[in-house]
N, C-alpha and C positions, 0 to 999 in steps of 0.2 A: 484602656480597660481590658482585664484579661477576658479570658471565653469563659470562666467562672462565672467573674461576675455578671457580665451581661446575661447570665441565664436564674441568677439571683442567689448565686452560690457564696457565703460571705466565711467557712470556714477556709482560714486559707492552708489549711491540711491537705484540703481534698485534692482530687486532681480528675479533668477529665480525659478521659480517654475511647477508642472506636472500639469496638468489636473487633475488630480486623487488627487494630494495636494491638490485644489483648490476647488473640492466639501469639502478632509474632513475638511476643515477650514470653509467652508459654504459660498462660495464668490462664487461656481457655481452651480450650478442646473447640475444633472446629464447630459450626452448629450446625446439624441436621435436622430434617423434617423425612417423613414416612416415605413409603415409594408411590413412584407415578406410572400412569401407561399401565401396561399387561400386567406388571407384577402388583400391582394394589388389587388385596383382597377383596371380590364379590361377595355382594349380599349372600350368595350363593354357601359361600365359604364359612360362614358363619358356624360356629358352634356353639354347643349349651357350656360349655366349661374349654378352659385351655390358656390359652395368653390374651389377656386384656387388648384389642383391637382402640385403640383412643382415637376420638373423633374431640372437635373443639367443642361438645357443646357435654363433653365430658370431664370440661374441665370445670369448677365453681366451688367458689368462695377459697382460693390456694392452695385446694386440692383434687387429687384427682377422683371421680366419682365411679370408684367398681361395682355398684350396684345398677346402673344402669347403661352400662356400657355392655358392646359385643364383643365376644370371642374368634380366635381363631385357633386352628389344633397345633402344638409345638413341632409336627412337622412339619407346615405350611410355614411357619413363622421361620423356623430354621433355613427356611427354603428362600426368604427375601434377603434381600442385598442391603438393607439400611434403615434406619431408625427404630431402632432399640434404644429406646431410653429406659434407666438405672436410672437405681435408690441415691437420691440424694442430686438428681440432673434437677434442673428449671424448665419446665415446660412455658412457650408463647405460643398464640393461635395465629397466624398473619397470614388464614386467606377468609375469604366471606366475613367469616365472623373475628374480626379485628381484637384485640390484647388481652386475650384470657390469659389468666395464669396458672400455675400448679407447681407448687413440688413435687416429685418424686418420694415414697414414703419406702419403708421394707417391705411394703407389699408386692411388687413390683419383681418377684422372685422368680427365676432369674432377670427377666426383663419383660418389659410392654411393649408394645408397638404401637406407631406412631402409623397418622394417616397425613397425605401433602397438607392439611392442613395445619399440623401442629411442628412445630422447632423445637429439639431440646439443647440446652447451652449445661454443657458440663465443663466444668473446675478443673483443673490441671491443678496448679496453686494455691491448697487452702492458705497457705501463709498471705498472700495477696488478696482473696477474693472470698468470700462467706457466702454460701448457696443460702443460704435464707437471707441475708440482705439483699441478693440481687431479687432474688423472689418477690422481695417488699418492691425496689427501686423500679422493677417492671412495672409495679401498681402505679407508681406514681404519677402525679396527672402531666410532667413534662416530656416521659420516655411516652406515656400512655397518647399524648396528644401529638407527639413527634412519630411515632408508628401508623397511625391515621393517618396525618396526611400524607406520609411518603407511601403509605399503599392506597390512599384514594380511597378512605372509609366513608359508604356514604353510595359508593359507586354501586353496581349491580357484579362485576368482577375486582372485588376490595384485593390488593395482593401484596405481598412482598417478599419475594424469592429470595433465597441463603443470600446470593451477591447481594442483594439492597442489605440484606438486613449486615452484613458485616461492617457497614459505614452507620451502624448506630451509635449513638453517642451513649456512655457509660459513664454516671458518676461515682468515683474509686475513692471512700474517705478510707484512710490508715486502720487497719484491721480491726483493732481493740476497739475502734466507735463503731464499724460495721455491725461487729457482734452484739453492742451495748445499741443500737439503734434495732437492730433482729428483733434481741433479747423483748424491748417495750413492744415492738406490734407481733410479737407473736403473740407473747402474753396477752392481749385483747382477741388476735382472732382465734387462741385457746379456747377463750372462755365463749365467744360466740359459738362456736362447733361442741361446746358443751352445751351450751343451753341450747343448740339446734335439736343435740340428741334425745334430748331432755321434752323439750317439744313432740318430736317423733315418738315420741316412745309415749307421754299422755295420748296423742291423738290415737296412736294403735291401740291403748288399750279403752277408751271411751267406745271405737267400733266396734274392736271385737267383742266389746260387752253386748254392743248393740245386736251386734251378727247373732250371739250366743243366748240373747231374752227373745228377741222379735224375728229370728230367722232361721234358726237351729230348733226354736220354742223350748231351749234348756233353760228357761227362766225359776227360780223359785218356785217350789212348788208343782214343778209338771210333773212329777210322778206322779201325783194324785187328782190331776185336771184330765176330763173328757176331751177328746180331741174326733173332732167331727171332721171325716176326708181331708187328715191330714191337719187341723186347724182348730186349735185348743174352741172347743164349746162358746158361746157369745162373740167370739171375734167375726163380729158379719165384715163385709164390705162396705166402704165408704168412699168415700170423695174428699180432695185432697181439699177444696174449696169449703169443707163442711168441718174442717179441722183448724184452717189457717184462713190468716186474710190477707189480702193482697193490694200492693199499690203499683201502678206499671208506670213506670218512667215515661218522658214525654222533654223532649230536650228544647231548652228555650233557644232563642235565637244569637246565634256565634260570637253576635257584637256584644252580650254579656258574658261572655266568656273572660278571665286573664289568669295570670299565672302570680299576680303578686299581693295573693291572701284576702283579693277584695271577694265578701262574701261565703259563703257555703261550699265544702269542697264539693266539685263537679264528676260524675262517672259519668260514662257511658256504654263502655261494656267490656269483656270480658280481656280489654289492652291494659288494663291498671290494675288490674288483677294481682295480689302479691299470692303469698304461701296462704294469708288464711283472708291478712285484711287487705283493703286495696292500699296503692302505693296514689296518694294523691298529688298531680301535678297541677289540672286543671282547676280554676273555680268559678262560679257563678253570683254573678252582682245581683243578679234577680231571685224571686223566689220560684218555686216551681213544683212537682212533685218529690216527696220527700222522702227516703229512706229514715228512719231514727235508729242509735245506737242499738246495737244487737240483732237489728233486722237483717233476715237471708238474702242476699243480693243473687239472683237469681237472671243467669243469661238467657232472652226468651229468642236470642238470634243467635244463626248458627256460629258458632257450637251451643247447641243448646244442653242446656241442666249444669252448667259452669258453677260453681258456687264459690262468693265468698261472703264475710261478714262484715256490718258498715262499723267501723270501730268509734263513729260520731255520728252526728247528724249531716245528712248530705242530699243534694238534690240527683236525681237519677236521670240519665235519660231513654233513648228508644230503646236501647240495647237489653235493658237491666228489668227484673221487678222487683221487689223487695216483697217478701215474705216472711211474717210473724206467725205464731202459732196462737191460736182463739183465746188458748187459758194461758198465755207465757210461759210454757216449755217450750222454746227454742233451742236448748240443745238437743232435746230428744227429735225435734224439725230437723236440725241441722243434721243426724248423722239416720235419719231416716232418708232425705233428701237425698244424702250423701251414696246410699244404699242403693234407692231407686235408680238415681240419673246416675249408672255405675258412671261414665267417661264418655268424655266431650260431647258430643251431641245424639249418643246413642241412649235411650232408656231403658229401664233396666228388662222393660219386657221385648227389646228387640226393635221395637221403630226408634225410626230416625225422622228428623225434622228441621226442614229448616229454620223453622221460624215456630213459636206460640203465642198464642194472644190470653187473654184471662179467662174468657169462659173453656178454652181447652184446658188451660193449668186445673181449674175449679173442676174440673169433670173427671181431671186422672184417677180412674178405680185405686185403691188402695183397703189393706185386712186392717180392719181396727184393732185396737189395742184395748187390753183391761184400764182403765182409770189408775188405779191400784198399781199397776206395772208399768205404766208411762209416769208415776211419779215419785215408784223407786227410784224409774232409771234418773230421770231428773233430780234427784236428790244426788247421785254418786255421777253422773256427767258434768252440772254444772261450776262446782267447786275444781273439777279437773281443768274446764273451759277457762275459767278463771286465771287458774295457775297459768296455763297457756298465753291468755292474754298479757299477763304480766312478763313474760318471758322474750313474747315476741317484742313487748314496750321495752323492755331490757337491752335487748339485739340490739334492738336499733339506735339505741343509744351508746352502747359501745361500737358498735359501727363510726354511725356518728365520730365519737371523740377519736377512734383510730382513722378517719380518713381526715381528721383537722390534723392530726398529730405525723404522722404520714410526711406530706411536701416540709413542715417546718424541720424535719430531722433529715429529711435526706437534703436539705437545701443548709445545713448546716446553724440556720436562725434559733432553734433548739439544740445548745449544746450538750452535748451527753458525756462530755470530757472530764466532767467532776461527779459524776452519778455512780455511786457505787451502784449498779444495776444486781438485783437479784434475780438470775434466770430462771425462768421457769421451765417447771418440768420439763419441757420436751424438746428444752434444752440442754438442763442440768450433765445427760450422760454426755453432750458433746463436748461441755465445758471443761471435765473433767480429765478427758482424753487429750495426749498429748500433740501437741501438733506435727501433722504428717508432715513429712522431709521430702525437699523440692527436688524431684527426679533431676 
């Protein structure tokens, strides 16, 4: 049996080959990672603007993330000896944080720099080798669970230096399928990074709505409203316990615990935590205290003022509360909450905590709000919230189907050798350019 197939490879087009194959044929550019010792940039070094500094936890969802990532100044950068990754390089993670990936995009101008955790693998041979399908082929769950254990994912020093990594194994189908296997997952994870944006962009403007009725007090009508030190007339003080009700988790015991759908999904705090809803792994066979759909999941352990939303019905436990609002504006809770408990376990007036229980939650001072202005804003948030929800149900479902469709293309069980593929956009100009000639 070839080495194909024993790894479940059944196009017999393909072919595999190492890392280390693939430079000496000249189809790869040796692979670097960032520098180590003296010459890696200190926190110290850091600046507000200049060259993209990338760390692995800068890498997500196939690309790379310049919005939260640090700077260094382009003399320091000029000043290192290696890893400068270029538009159009593959980025891998392979220390700590084990098989992130990223393309290289034209943002990258002139170049980024890499820190010892990240690798980039640049293409010598497009004629041989498609930087977006290796980019996929990283994803996959064979290269993905084959870089695990050769760097010991799992360990507390996970590693895999240039030398290990040059004995990885690479799956090489014939170019034209490379591009028509691209061509389908990018076009999904397209459309997921559009409806990310898409998301982003609802939630900033439901806050800033909020920031600009209840915190600026440019709401409707304040020209002509009294504001008493500072605080539009009737808005007295209140308690947050006087607005919302509250249910506080209480976790049953572990042997109702499993993972194979029996039951109610399971939280317990602030580790299943997605972008809005939780990500459910755990369930519970028994019944116990209850979260109900739309309710605020609310971390009362540190990090405390965590939030997210229960997208179903679910049992909570120690970690969590769920909070509803008295009259059901929930989203006007959710992005007042969102206001107060600015980040992680810090509240918005400055204490910090470890821990709350329910009659502290009930007791937190808060400025009331007009009637009348909590149910504008909930007239123009909810339907926003909405959108959102269906967006992230969207995600996940294209997710989903690109991480089924994923192993069966690059294992060649999904043939793509008769599919006229229509490339999408952010393909299209590549497709059209002629192919570069093999130095």
């Amino acid at each position: 049996m070839s080495d194909l197939k024993k790894i479940g490879i059944v196009d017999d087009s393909f072919r595999l080959a190492t890392v280390e194959e693939l430079i000496e044929e000249g189809t790869l550019d040796r692979p670097m990672d960032g520098n180590h010792g003296e010459q890696h940039p200190k926190v110290a070094d850091y600046a507000s603007e200049g060259i993209p500094f990338i760390m692995a936890n800068d890498l997500s969802g196939g690309r790379v993330d310049y919005d939260s990532c640090n700077f260094i100044t382009k003399k320091q950068a000029d000043g290192l000896r290696k890893g400068f990754a270029k538009p159009g390089d593959v980025l891998v993670t392979h220390k700590a944080t084990i098989g992130r990936t990223a393309l290289v995009g034209d943002e990258a101008d002139p170049y980024i720099v890499l820190t010892p955790q990240v690798t980039y693998y640049r293409i010598k041979n497009q004629e041989v080798l498609d930087n977006r399908y290796l980019r996929h082929y990283f994803d996959n769950q064979f290269f993905q669970k084959t870089l695990a254990i050769w760097a010991g994912a799992g360990a507390t020093r996970a590693y895999l230096g240039i030398t290990g990594q040059r004995k990885l194994p690479i799956i090489v189908p014939p170019r034209p399928k490379q591009r028509k296997i691209a061509a389908i997952l990018t076009a999904y994870g397209d459309l997921i990074e559009t409806n990310k944006r898409r998301i982003a962009l609802l939630e900033k403007m439901a806050e800033e709505l909020y920031r600009e009725w209840f915190v600026r007090m440019r709401f409707p009508g304040h020209e002509d409203t009294k504001f008493v030190k500072g605080v539009p007339e009737g808005w007295d003080e209140t308690q947050l316990g006087k607005i919302a009700r509250f249910t506080m988790g209480q976790s049953p015991k572990s042997e109702f615990y499993n993972e194979t759908g029996d039951g109610l999904p399971f939280h317990q705090g602030v580790g299943t935590y997605g972008d809005r809803f939780p990500n459910t792994v755990t369930y519970c066979s028994v019944d116990g205290r209850r979260a109900s759909k739309r309710d605020i999941l609310f971390s009362v352990r540190a990090p405390v003022g965590r939030l997210n939303i229960a997208d179903c019905d679910m049992i909570i436990g120690r970690g969590l509360a769920a909070i509803r609002h008295a009259d059901d504006k929930n989203s006007y809770l959710y992005y007042l909450l969102r206001t107060v408990f600015a980040s992680e376990d810090i509240i918005g007036n400055g204490a910090i905590f470890n821990s709350v229980g329910k009659d502290e939650l009930s007791r937190f001072a808060l400025h009331g709000h007009s009637e009348e202005l909590i149910q504008g804003f909930e007239d123009i948030a909810k339907p926003m919230d909405g959108q959102i929800e269906n967006l992230i149900r969207a995600t996940a479902n294209l997710t989903q189907t690109r991480d089924i469709l994923l192993p069966r293309l690059i294992s060649g069980k999904l043939s793509v050798e008769d599919l006229d593929i229509q490339f999408p956009p952010s393909m299209q100009e590549e497709a059209t350019e002629p192919e570069p000639a093999h130095a």
